[in-house]
PyMOL Python script that loads the backbone (N, CA, C, O; Angstrom):
from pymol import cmd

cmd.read_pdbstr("""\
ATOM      1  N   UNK A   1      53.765 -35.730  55.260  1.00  0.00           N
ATOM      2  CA  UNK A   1      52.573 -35.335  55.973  1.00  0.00           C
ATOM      3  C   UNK A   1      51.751 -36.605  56.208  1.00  0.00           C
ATOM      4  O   UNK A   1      51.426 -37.415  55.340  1.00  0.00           O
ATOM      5  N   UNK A   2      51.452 -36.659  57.578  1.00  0.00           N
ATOM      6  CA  UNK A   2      50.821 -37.910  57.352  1.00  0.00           C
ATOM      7  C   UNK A   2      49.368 -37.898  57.798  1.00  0.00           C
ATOM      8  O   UNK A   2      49.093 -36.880  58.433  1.00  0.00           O
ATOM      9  N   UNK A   3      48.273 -38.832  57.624  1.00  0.00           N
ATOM     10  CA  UNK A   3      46.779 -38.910  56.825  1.00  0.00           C
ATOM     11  C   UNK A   3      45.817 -38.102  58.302  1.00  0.00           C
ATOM     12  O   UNK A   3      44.613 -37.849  58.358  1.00  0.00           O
ATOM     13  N   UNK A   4      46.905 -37.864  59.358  1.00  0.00           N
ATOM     14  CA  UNK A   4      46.077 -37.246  59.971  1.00  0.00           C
ATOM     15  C   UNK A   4      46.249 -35.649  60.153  1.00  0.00           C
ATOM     16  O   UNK A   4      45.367 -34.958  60.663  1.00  0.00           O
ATOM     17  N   UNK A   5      47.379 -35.179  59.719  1.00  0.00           N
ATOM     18  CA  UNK A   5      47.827 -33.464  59.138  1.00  0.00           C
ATOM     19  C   UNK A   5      47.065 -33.024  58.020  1.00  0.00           C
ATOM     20  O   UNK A   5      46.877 -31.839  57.746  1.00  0.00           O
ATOM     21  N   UNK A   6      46.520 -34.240  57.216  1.00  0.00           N
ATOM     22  CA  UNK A   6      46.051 -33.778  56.059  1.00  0.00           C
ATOM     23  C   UNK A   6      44.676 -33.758  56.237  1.00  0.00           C
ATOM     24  O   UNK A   6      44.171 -33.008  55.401  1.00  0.00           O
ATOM     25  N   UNK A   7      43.746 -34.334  57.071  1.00  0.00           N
ATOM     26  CA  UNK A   7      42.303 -34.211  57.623  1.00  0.00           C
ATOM     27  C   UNK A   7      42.231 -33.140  58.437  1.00  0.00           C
ATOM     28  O   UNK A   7      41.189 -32.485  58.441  1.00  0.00           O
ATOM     29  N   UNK A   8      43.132 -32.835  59.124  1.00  0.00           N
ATOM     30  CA  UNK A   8      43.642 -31.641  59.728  1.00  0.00           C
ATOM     31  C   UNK A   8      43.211 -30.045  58.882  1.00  0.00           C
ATOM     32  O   UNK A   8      42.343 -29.183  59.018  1.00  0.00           O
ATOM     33  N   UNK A   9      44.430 -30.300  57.946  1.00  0.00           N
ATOM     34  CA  UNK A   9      44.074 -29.501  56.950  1.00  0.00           C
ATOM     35  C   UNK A   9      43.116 -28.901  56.148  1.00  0.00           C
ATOM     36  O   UNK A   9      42.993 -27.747  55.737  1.00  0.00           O
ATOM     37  N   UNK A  10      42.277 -30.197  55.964  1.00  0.00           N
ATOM     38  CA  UNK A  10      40.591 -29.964  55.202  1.00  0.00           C
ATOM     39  C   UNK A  10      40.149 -29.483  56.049  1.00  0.00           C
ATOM     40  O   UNK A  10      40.112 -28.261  55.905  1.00  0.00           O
ATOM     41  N   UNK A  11      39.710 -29.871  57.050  1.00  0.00           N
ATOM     42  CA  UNK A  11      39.142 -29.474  58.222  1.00  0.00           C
ATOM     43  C   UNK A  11      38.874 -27.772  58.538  1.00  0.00           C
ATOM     44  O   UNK A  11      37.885 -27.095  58.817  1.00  0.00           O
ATOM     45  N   UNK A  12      40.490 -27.475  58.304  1.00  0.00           N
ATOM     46  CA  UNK A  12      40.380 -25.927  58.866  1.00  0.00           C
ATOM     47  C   UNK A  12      39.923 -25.452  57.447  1.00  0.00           C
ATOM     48  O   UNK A  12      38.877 -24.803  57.451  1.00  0.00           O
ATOM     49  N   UNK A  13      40.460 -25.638  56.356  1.00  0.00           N
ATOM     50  CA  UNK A  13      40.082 -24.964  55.306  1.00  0.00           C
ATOM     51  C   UNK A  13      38.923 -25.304  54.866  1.00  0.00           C
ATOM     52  O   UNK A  13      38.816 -24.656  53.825  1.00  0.00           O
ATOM     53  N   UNK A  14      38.062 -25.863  54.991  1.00  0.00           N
ATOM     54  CA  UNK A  14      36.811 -26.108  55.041  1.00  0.00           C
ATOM     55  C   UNK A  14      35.633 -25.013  56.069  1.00  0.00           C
ATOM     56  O   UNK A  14      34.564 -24.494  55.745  1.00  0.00           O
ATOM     57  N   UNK A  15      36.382 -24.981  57.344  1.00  0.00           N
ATOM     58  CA  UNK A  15      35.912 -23.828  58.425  1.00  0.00           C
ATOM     59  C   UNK A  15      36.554 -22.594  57.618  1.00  0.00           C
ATOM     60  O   UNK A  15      35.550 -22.048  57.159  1.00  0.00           O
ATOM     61  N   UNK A  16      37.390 -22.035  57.296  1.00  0.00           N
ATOM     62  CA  UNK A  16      37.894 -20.504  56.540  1.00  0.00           C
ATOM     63  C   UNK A  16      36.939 -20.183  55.684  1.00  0.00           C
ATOM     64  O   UNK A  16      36.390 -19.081  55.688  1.00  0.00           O
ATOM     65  N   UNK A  17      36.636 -21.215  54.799  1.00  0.00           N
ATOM     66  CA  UNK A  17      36.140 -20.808  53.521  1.00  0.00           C
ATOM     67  C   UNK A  17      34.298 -20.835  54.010  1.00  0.00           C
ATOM     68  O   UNK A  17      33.480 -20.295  53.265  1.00  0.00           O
ATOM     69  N   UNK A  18      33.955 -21.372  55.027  1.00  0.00           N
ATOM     70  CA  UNK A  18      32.533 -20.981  55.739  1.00  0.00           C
ATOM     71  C   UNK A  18      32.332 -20.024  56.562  1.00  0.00           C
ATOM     72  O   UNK A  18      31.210 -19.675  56.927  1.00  0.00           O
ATOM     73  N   UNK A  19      33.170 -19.620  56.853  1.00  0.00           N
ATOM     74  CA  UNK A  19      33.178 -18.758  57.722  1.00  0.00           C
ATOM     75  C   UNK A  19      33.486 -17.133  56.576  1.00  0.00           C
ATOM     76  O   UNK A  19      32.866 -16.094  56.800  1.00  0.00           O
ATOM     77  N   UNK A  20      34.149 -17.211  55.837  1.00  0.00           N
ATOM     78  CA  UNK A  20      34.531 -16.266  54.464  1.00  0.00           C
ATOM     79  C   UNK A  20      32.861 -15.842  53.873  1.00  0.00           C
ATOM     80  O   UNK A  20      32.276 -14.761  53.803  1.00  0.00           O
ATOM     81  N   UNK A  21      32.361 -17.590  53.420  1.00  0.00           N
ATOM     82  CA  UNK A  21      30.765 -17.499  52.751  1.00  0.00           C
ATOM     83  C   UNK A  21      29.755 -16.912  53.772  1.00  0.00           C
ATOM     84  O   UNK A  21      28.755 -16.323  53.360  1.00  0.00           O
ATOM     85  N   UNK A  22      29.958 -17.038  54.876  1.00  0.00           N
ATOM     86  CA  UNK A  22      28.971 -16.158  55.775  1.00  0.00           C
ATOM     87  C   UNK A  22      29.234 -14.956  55.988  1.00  0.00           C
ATOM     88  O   UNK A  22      28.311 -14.224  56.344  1.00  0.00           O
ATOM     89  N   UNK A  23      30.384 -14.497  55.850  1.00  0.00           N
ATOM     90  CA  UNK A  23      30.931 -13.014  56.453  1.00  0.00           C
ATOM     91  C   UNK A  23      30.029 -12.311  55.102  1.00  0.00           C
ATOM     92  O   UNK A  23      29.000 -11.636  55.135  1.00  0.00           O
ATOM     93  N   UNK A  24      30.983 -12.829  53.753  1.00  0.00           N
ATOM     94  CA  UNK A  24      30.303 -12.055  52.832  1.00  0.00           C
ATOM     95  C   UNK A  24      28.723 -12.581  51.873  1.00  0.00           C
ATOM     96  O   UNK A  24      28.225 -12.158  50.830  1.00  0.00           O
ATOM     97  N   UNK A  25      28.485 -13.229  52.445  1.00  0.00           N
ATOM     98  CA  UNK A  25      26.349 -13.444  52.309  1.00  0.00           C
ATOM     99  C   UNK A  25      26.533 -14.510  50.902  1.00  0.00           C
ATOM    100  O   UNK A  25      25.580 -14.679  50.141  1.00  0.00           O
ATOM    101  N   UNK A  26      27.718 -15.112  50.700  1.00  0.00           N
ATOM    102  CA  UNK A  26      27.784 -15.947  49.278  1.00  0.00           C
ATOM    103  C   UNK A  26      26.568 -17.491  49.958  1.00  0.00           C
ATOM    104  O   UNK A  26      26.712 -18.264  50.905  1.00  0.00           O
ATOM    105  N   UNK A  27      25.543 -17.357  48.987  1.00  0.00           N
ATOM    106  CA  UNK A  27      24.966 -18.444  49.569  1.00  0.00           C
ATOM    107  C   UNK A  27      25.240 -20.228  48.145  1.00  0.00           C
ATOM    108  O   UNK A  27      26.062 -20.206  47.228  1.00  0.00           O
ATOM    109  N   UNK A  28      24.832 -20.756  48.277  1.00  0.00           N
ATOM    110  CA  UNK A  28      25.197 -21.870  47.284  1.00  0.00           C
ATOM    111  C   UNK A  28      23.930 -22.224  46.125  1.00  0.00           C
ATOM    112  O   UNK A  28      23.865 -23.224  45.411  1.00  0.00           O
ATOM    113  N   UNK A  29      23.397 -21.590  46.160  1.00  0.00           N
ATOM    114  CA  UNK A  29      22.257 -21.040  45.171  1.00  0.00           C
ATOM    115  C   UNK A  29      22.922 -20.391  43.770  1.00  0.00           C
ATOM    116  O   UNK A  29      22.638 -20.596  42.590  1.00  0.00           O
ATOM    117  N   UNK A  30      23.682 -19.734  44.244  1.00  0.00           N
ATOM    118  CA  UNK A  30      24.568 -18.819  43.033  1.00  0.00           C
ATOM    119  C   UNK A  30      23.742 -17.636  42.396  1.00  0.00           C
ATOM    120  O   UNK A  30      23.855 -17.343  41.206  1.00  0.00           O
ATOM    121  N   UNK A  31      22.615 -16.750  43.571  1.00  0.00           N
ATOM    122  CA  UNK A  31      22.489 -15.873  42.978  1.00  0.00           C
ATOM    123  C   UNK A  31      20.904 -15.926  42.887  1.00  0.00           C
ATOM    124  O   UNK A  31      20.241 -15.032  42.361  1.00  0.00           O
ATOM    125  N   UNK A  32      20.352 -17.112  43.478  1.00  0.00           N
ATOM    126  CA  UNK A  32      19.046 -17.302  43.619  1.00  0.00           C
ATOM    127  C   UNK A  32      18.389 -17.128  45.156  1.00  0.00           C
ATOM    128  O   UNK A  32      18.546 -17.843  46.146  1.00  0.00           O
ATOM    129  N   UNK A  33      17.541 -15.825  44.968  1.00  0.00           N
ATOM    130  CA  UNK A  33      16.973 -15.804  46.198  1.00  0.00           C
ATOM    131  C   UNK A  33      16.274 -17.145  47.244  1.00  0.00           C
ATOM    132  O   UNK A  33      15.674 -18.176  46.941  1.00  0.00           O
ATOM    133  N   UNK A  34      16.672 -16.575  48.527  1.00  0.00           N
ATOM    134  CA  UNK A  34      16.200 -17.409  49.206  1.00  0.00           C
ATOM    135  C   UNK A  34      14.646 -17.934  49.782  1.00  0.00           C
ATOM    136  O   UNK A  34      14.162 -19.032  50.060  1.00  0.00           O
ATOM    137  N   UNK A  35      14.348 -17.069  49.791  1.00  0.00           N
ATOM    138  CA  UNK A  35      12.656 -16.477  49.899  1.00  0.00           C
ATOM    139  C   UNK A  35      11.536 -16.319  49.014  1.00  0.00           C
ATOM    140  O   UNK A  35      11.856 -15.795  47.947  1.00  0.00           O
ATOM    141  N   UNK A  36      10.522 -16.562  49.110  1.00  0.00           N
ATOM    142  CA  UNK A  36       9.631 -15.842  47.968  1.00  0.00           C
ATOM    143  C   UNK A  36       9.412 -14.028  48.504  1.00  0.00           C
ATOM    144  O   UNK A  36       9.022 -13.082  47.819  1.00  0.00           O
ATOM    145  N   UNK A  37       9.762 -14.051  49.716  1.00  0.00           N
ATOM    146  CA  UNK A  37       9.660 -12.658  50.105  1.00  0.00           C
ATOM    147  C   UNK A  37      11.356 -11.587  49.473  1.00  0.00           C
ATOM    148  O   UNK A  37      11.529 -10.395  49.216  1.00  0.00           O
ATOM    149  N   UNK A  38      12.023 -12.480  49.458  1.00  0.00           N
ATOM    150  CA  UNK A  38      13.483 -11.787  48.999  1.00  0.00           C
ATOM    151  C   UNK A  38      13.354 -11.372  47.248  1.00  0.00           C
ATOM    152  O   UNK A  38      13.700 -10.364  46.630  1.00  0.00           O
ATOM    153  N   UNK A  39      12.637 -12.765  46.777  1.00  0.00           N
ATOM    154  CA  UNK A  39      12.041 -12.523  45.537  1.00  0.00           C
ATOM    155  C   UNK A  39      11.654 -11.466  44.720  1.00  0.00           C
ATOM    156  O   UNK A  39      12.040 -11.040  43.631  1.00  0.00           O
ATOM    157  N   UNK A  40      10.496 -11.039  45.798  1.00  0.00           N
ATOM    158  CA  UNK A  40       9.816 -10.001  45.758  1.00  0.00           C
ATOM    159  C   UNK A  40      10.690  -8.854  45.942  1.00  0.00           C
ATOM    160  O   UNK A  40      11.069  -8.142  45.012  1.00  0.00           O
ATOM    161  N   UNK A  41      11.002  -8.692  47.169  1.00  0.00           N
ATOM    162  CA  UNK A  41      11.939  -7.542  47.020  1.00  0.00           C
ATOM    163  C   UNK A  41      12.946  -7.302  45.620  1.00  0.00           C
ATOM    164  O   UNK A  41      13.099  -6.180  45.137  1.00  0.00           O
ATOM    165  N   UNK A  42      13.432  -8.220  45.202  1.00  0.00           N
ATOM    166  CA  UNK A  42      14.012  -7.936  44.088  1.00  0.00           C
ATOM    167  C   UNK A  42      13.614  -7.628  42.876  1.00  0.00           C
ATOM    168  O   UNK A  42      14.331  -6.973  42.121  1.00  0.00           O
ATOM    169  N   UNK A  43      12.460  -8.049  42.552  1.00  0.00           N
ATOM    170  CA  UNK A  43      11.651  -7.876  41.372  1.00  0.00           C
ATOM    171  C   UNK A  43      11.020  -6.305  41.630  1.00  0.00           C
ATOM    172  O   UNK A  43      10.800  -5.687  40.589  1.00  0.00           O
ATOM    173  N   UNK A  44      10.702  -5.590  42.924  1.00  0.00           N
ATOM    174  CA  UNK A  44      10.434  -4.832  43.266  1.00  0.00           C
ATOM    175  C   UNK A  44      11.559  -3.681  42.806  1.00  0.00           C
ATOM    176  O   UNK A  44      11.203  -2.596  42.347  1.00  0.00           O
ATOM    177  N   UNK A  45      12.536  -3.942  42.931  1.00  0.00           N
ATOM    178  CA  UNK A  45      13.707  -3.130  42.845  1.00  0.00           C
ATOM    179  C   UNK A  45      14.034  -3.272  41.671  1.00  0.00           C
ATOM    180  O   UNK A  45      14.518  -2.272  41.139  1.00  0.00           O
ATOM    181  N   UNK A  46      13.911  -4.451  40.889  1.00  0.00           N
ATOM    182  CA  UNK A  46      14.654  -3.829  39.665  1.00  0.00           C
ATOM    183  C   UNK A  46      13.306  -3.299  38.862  1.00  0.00           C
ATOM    184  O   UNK A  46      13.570  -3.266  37.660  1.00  0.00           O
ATOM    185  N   UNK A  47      11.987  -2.886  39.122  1.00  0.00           N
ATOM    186  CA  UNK A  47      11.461  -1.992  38.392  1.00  0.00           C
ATOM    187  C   UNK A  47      11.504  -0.969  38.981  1.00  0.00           C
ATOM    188  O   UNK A  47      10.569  -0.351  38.470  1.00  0.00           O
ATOM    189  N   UNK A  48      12.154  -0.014  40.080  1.00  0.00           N
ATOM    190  CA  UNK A  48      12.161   0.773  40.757  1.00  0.00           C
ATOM    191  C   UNK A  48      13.608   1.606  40.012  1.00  0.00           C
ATOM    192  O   UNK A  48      13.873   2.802  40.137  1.00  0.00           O
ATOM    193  N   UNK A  49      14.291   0.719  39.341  1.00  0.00           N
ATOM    194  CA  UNK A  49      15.480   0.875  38.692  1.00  0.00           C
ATOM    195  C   UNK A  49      15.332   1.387  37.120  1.00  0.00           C
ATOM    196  O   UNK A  49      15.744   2.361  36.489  1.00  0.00           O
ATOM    197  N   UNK A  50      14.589   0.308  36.845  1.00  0.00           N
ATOM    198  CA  UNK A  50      14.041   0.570  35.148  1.00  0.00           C
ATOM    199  C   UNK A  50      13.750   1.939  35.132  1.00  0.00           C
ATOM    200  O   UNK A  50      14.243   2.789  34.389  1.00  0.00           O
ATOM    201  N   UNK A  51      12.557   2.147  36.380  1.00  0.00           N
ATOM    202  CA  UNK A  51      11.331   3.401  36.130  1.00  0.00           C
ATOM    203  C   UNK A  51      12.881   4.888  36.204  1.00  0.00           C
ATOM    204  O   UNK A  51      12.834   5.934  35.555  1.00  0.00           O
ATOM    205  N   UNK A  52      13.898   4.531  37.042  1.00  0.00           N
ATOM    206  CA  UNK A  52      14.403   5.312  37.764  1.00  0.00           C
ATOM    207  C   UNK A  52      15.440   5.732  36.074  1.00  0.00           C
ATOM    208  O   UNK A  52      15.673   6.835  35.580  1.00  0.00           O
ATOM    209  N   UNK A  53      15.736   4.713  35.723  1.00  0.00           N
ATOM    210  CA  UNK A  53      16.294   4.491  34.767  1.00  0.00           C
ATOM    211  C   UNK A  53      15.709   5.589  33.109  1.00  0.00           C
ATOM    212  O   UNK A  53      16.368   6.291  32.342  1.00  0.00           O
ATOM    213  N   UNK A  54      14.654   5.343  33.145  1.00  0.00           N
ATOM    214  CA  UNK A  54      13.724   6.044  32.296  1.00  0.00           C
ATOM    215  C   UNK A  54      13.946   7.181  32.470  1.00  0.00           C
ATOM    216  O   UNK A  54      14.468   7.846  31.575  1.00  0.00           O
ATOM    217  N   UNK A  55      13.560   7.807  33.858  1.00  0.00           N
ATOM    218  CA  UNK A  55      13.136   9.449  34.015  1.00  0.00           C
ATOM    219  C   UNK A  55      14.690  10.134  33.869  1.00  0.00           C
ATOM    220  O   UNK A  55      15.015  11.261  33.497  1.00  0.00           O
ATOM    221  N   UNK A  56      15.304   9.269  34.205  1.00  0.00           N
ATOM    222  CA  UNK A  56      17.015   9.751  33.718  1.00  0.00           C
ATOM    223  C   UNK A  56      17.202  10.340  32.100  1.00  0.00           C
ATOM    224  O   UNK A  56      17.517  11.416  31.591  1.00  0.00           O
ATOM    225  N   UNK A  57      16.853   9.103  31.660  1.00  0.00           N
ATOM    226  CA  UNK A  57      16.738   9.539  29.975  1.00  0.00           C
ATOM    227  C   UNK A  57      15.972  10.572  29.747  1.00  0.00           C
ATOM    228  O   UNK A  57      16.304  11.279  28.795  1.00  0.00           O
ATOM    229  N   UNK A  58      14.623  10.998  30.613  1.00  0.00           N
ATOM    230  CA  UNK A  58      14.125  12.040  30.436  1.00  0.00           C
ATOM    231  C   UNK A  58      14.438  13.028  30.568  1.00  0.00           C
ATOM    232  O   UNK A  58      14.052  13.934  29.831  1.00  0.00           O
ATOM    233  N   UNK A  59      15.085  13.164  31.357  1.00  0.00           N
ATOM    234  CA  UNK A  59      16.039  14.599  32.033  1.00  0.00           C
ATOM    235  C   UNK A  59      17.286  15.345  30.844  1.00  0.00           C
ATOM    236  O   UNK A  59      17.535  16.443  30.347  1.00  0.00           O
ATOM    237  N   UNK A  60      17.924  13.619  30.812  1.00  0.00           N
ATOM    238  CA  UNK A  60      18.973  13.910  29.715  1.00  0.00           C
ATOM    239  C   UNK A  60      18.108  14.405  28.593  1.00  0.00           C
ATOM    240  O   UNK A  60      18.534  15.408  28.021  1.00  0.00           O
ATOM    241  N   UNK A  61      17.055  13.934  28.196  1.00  0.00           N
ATOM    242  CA  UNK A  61      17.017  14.743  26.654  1.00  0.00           C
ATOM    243  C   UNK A  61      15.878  15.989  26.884  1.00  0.00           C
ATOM    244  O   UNK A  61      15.180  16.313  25.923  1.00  0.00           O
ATOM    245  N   UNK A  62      15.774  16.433  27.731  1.00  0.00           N
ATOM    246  CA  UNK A  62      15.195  18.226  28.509  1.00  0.00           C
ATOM    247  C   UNK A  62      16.137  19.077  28.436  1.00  0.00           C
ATOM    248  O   UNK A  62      16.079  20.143  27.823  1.00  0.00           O
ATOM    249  N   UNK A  63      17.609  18.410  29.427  1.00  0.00           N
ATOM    250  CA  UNK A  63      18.432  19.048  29.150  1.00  0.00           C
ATOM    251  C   UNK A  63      19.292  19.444  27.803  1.00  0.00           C
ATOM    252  O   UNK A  63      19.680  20.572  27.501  1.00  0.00           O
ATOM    253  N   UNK A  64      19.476  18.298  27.120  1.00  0.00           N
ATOM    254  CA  UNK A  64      19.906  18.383  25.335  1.00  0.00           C
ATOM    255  C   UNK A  64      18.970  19.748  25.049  1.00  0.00           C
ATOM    256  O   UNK A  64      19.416  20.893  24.968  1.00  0.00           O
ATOM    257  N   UNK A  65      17.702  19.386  24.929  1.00  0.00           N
ATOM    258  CA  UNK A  65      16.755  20.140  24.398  1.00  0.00           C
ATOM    259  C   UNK A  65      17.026  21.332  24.773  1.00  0.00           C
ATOM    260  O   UNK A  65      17.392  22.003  23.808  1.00  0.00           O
ATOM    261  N   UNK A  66      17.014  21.920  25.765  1.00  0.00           N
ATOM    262  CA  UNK A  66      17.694  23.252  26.277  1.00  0.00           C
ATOM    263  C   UNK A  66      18.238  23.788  26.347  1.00  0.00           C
ATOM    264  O   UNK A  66      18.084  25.006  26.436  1.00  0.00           O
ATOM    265  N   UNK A  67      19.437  23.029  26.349  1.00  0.00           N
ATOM    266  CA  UNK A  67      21.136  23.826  25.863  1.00  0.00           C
ATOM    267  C   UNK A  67      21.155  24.065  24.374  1.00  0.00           C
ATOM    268  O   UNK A  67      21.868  25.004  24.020  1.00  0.00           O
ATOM    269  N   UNK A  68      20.400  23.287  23.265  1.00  0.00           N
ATOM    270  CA  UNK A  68      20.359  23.209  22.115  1.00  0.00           C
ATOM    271  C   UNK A  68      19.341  24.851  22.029  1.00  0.00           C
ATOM    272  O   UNK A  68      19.688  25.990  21.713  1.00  0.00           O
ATOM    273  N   UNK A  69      18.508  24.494  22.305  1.00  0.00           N
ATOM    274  CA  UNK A  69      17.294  25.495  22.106  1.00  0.00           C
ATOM    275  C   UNK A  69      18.157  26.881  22.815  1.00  0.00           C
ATOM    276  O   UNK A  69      18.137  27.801  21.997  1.00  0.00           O
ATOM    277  N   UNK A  70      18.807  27.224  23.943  1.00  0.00           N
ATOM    278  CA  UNK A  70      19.469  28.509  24.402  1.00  0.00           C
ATOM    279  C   UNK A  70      20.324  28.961  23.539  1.00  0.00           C
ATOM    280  O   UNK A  70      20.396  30.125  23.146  1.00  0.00           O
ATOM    281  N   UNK A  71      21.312  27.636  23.066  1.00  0.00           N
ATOM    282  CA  UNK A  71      22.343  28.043  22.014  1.00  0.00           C
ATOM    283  C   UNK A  71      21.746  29.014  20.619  1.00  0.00           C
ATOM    284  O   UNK A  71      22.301  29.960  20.061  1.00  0.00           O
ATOM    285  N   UNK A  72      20.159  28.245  20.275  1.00  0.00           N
ATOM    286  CA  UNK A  72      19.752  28.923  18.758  1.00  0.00           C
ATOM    287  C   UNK A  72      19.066  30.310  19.333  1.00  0.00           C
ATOM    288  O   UNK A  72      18.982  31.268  18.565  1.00  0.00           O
ATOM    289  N   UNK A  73      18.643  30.401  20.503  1.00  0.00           N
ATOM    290  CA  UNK A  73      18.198  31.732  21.144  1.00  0.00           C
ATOM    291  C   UNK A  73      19.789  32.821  21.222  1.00  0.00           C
ATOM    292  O   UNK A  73      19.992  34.035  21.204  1.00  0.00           O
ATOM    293  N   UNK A  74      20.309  32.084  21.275  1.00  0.00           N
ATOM    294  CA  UNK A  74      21.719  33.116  21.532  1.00  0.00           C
ATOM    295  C   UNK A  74      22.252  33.121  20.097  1.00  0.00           C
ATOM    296  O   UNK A  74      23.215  33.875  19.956  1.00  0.00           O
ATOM    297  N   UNK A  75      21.941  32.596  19.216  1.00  0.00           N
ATOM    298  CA  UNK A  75      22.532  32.940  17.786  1.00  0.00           C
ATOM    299  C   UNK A  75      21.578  34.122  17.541  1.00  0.00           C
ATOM    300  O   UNK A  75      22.033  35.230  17.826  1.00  0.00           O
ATOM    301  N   UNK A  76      20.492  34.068  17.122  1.00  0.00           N
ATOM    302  CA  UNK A  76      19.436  34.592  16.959  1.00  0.00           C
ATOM    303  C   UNK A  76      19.310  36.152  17.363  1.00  0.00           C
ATOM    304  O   UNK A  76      19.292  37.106  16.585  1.00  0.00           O
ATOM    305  N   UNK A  77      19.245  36.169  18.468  1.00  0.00           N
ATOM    306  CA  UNK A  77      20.120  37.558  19.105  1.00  0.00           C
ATOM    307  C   UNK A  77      21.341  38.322  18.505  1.00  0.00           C
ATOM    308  O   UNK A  77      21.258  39.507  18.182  1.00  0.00           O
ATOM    309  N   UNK A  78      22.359  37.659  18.387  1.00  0.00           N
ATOM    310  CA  UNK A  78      23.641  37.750  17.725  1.00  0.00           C
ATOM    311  C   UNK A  78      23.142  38.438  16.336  1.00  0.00           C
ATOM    312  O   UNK A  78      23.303  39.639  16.123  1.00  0.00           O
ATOM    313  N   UNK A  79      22.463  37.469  15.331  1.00  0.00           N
ATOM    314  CA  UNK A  79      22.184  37.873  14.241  1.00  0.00           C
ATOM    315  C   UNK A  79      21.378  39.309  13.904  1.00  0.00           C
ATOM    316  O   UNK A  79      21.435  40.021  12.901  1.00  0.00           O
ATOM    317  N   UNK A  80      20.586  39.451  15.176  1.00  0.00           N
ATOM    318  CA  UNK A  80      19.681  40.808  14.881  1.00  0.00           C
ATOM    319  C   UNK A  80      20.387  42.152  14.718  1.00  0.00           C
ATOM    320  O   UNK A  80      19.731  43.171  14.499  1.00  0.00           O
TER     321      UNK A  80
END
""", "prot")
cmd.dss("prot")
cmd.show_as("cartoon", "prot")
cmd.util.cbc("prot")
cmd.orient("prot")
């Protein structure tokens, strides 16, 4: 191969792999917003997640509480 197949080579694979990082949004930050406005949005969202996160746990232990509490209502009955 000679030194001009191989500049050749970089060349395109250099264009694939930019053209790859733009298709799928990989920026060279590694994960660091670009913006102070993107920032925001994110900090925005992950307490929108937390909060979302929470009322989940709340639900789950309403529901515990209820199936638990129907079950001793249905013994209870049984026993009379």
């Amino acid at each position: 191969m000679n030194p001009f197949e191989m500049v050749a080579v970089i060349v395109v694979a250099v264009m694939v792999a930019s053209v790859l990082r733009a298709k799928y949004g990989h920026s060279r930050r590694h994960g660091i917003a670009a913006d102070p406005q993107e920032q925001a949005e994110n900090l925005r969202l992950r307490e929108e997640v937390k909060a979302l996160k929470e009322r989940l746990q709340v639900l789950e232990r309403i529901t515990i509480d209820k199936e638990n509490s129907l079950s001793r209502q249905i013994e209870e009955l049984r026993d009379r």
